[in-house]
C-alpha positions in Angstrom: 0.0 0.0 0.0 1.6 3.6 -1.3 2.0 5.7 1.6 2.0 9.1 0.7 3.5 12.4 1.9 1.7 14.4 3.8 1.4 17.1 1.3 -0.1 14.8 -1.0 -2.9 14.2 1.1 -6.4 14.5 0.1 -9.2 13.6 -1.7 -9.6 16.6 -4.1 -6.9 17.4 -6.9 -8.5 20.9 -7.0 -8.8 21.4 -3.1 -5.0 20.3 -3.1 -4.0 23.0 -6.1 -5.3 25.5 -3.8 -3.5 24.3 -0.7 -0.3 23.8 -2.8 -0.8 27.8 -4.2 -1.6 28.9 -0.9 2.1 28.1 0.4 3.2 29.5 -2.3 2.2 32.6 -2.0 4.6 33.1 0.9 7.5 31.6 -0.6 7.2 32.8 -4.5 8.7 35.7 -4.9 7.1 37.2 -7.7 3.1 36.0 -9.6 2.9 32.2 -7.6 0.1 32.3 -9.8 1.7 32.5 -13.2 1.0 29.8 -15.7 2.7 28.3 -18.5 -0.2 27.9 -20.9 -0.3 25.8 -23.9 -2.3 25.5 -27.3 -2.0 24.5 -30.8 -2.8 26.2 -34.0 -5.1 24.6 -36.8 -1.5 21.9 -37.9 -1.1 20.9 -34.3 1.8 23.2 -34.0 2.0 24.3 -29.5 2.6 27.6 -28.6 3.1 28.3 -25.1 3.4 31.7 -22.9 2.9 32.5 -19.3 -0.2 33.8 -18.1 -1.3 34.6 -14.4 -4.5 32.3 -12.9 -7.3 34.7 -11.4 -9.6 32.1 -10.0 -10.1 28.7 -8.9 -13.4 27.9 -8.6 -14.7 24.0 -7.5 -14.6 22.4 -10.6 -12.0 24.6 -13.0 -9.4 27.1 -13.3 -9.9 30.9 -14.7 -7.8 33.6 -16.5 -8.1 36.2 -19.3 -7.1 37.6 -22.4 -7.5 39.4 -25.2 -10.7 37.4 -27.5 -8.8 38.2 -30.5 -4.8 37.1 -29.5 -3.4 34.0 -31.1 -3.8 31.9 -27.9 -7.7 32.7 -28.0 -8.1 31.8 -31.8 -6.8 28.5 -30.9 -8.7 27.7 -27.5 -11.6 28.5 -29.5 -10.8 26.5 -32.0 -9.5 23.2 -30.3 -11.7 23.9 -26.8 -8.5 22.2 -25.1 -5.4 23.6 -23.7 -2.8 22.4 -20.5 -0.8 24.2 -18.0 1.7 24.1 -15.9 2.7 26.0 -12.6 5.9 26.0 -11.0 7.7 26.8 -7.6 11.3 26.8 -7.3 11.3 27.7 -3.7 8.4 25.0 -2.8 10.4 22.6 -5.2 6.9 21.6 -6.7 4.9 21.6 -10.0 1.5 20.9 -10.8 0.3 20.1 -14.8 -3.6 20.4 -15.4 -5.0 19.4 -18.9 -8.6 19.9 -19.7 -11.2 21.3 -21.9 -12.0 25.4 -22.0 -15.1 27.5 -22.7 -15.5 31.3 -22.4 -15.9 33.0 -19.0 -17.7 35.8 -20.6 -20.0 37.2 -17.9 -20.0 38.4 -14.4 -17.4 37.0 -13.3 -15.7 39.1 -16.2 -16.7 42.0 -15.4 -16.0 41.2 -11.8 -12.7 41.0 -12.2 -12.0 43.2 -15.3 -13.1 46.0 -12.4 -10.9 45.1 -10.1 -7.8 46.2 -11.9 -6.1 49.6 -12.2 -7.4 52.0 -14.4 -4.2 52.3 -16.5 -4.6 48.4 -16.9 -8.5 48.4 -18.0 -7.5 51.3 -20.4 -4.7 49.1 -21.7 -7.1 46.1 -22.7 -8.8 48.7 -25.1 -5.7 50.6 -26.5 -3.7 46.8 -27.4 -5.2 44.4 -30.0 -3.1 41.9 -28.6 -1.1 39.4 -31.0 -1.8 41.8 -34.1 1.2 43.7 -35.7 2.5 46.8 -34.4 3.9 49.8 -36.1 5.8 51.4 -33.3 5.8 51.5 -29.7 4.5 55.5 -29.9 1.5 53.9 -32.1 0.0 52.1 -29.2 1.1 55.0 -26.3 -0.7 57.3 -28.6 -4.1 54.7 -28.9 -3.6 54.6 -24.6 -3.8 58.1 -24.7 -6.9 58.6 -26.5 -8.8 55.7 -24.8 -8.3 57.4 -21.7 -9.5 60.6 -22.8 -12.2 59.1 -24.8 -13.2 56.3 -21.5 -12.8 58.4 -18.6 -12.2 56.3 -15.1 -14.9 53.8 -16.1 -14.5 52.1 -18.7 -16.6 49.0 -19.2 -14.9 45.5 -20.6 -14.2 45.6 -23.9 -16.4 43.0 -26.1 -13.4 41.4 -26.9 -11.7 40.7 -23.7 -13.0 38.0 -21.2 -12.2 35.2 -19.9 -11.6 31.7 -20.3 -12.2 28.6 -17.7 -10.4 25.0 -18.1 -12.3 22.7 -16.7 -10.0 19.6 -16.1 -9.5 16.1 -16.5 -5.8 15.4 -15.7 -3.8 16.7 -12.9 -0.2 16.2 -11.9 1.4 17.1 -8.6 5.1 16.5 -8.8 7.3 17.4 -5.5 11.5 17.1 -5.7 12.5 13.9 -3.8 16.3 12.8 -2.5 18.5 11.3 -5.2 15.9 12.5 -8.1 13.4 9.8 -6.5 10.7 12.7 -7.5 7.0 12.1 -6.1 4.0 12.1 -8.8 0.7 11.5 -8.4 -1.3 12.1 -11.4 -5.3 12.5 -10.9 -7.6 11.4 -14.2 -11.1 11.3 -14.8 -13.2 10.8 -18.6 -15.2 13.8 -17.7 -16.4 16.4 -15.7 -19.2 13.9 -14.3 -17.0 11.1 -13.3 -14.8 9.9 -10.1 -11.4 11.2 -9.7 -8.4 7.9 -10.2 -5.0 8.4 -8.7 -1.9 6.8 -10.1 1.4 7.3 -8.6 3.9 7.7 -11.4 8.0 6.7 -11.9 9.6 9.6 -11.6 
């Protein structure tokens, strides 16, 4: 019978993220909530770039972008995409695969509030992914946003939100002599059990 360390303990992958993140937060340095999230384009080609998580809610994982960047054209197009998160102080990493649909309502506005001014200005001066002329092209688009929005703006149509829900989860934790711990949590869908599998490191 595997016996596990304690901070593999649990029932609930998701619970367990949470915990994981929550120690994290003391030791990280900088963003413990930054992601490495992956998608592919329409030939199966990845394309990976680091993102911050905003939410964990009981059954998925949140964060937002730009509707019309790269990364959004292919969520929307594959309704899949992975992450990773990692924490070189904690000596952990957690992978989470899944499917993805829009977060597209309160939530987003919720949130989309709850930054700085300067940053909710920002989401309607960049068309993110697109090509850029110069750097004064886009300062000069912030500047007439924030003439033209004032210190309200509401969330652009094309900005929201996007939830993973998954069905694979990894923990990994550093063990002595490279004898890493893995558990890796699976399910077919959102409606069935949670299996654990300890993996070779």
């Amino acid at each position: 019978m595997d016996t596990k360390r304690d901070i593999f303990a649990g029932e609930d992958p998701i619970k367990l993220f949470k915990e994981w993140l929550l120690e994290a937060e003391v030791t990280e340095l900088n963003d413990p909530n930054a992601i490495a999230l992956a998608s592919v384009d329409s030939e199966g080609l990845p394309n990976v770039r680091i993102v911050l998580l905003k939410d964990i809610s009981q059954d998925s994982f949140v964060f937002y972008t730009n509707y019309g960047s790269v990364k959004s054209q292919e969520l929307q197009a594959s309704k899949k995409a992975s992450f990773a998160i990692h924490w070189k102080s904690l000596r952990r990493q957690i992978r989470v695969r899944g499917n993805v649909v829009l977060e597209d309502g309160s939530l987003a506005d919720s949130y989309y509030a709850s930054r700085s001014l300067k940053s909710r200005i920002g989401a309607w001066a960049s068309r993110q992914s697109s090509p850029l002329e110069s750097r004064e092209e886009l300062e000069s688009k912030f500047k007439s946003y924030s003439v033209s929005l004032g210190n309200e703006p509401a969330r652009p149509p094309f900005w929201g939100g996007y939830r993973l829900i998954p069905t694979e989860i990894e923990f990994w934790a550093d063990g002595a002599d490279r004898l890493h711990d893995r558990y890796r949590w699976s399910r077919a869908n959102v409606e069935s059990n949670w299996h654990v599998t300890r993996l070779q490191p």
